[in-house]
Residue frames relative to the residue before (quaternion, step in Angstrom):
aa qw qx qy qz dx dy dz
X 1.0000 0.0000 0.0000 0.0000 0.00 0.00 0.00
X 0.3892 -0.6246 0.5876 0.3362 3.54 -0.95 0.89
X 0.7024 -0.2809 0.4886 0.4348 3.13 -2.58 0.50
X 0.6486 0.5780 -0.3901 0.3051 3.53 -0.18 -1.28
X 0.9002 0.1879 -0.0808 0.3845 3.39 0.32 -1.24
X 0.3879 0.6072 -0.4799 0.5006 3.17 2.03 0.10
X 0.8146 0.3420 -0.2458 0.3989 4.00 0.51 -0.62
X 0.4101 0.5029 -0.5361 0.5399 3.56 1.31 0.32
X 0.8273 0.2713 -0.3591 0.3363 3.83 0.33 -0.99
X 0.3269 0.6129 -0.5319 0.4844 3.91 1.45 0.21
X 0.7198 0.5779 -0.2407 0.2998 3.65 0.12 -1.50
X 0.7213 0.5510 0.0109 0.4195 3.21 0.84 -1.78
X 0.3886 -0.6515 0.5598 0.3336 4.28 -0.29 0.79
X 0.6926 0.6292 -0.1953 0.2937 3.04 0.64 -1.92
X 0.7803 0.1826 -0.1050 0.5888 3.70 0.39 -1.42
X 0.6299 0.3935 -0.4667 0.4801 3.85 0.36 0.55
X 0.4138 0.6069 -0.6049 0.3074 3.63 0.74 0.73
X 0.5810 -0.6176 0.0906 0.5222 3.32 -1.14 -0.35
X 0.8537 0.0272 0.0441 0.5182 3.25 -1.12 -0.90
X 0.4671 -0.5633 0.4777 0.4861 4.13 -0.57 0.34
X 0.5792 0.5714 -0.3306 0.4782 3.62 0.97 -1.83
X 0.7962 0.2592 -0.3474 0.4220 3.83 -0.12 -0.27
X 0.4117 0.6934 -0.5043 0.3088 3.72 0.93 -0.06
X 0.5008 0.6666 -0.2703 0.4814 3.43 1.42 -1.73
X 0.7515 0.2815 -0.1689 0.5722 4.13 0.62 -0.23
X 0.5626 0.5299 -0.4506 0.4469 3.19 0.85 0.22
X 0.4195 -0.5322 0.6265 0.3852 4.25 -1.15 0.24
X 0.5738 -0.5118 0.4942 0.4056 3.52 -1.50 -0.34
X 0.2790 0.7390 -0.3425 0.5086 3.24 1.91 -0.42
X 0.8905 0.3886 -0.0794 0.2230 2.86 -0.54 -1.45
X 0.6774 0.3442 -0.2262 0.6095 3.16 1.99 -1.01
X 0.3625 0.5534 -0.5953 0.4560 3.96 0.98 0.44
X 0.7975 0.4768 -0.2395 0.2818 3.58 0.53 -1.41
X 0.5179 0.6210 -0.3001 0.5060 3.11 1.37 -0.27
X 0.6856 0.4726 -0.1965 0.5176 3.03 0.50 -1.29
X 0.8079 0.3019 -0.3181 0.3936 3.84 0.03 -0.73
X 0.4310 0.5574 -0.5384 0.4622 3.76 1.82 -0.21
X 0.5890 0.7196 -0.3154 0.1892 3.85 0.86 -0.95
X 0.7123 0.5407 -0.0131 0.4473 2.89 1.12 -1.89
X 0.5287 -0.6922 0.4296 0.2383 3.88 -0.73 1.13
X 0.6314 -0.5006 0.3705 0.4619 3.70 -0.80 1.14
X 0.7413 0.5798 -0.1694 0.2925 3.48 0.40 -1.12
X 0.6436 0.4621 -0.3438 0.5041 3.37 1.60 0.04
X 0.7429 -0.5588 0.3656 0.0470 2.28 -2.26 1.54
X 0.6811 -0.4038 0.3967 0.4643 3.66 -1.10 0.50
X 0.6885 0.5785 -0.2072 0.3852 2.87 0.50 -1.82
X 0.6471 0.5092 -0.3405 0.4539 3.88 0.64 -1.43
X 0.5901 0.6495 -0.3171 0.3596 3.67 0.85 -1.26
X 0.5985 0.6821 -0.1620 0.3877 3.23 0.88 -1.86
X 0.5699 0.6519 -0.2070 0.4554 3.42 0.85 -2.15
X 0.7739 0.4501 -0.1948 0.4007 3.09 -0.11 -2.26
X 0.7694 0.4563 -0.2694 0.3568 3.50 0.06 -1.51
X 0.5065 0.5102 -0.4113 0.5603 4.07 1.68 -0.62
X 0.7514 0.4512 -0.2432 0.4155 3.49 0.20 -0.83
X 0.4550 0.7087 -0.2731 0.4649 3.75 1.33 -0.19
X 0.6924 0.4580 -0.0034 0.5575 2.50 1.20 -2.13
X 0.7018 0.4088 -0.3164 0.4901 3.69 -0.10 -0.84
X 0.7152 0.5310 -0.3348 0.3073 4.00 1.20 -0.24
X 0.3919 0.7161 -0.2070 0.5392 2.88 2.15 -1.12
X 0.7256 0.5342 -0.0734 0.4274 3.30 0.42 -1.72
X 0.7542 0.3197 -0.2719 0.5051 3.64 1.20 -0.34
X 0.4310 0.6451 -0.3512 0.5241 3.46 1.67 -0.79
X 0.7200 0.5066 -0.3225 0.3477 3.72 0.52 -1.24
X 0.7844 0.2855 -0.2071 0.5102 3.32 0.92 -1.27
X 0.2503 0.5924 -0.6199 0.4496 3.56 1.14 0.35
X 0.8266 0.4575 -0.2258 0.2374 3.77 -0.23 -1.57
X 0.7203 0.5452 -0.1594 0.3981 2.79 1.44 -1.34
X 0.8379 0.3286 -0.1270 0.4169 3.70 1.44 -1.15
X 0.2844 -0.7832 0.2421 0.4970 2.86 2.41 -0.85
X 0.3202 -0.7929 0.4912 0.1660 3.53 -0.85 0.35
X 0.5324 -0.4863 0.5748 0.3867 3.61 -1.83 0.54
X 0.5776 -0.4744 0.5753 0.3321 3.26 -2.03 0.48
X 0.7386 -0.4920 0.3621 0.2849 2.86 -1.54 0.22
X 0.3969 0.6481 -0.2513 0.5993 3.78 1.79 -0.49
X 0.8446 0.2614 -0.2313 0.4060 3.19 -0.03 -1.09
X 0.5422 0.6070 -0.4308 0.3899 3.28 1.01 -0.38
X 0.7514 0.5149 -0.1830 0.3698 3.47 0.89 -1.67
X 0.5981 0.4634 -0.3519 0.5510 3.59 1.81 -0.61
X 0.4863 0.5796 -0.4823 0.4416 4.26 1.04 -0.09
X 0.7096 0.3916 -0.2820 0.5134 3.85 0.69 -1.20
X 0.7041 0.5352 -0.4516 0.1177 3.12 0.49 -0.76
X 0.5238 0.6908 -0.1963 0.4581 2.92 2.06 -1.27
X 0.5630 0.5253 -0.3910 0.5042 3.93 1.34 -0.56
X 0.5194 0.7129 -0.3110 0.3540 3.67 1.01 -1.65
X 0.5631 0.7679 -0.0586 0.2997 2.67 0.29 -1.77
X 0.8362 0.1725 -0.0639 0.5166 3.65 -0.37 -1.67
């Protein structure tokens, strides 16, 4: 893992949980509680809210990742580039 993305996921409640693969065993319970042990006394309903959409929308890709399968990480970057590009 680059520096870059090693300190977005240090920084970040969301992407410094644990593994995704173990989320799948986790309740939703369980990943609220995580998540709000995560998050600094000082945050806002609103920040909560954020976090827990973004939780959700990650779960939600992990799922259909498994279920439909997914492109590599290459192929992804050679799709955008081709958008970039024009």
């Amino acid at each position: 893992m680059d520096q870059r993305r090693q300190r977005l996921r240090e920084s970040d409640p969301i992407l410094n949980l644990p593994n995704p693969d173990m989320l799948g065993g986790m309740t939703a319970k369980q990943e609220a509680k995580s998540l709000l042990e995560k998050l600094p006394d000082n945050c806002s309903i609103e920040d909560i809210q954020y976090h827990l959409y973004v939780l959700e929308k990650v779960r939600s890709g992990l799922d259909d990742a498994r279920k439909n399968g997914a492109i590599s990480q290459e192929d992804a970057e050679s799709r955008l580039s081709k958008w970039l590009s024009e």
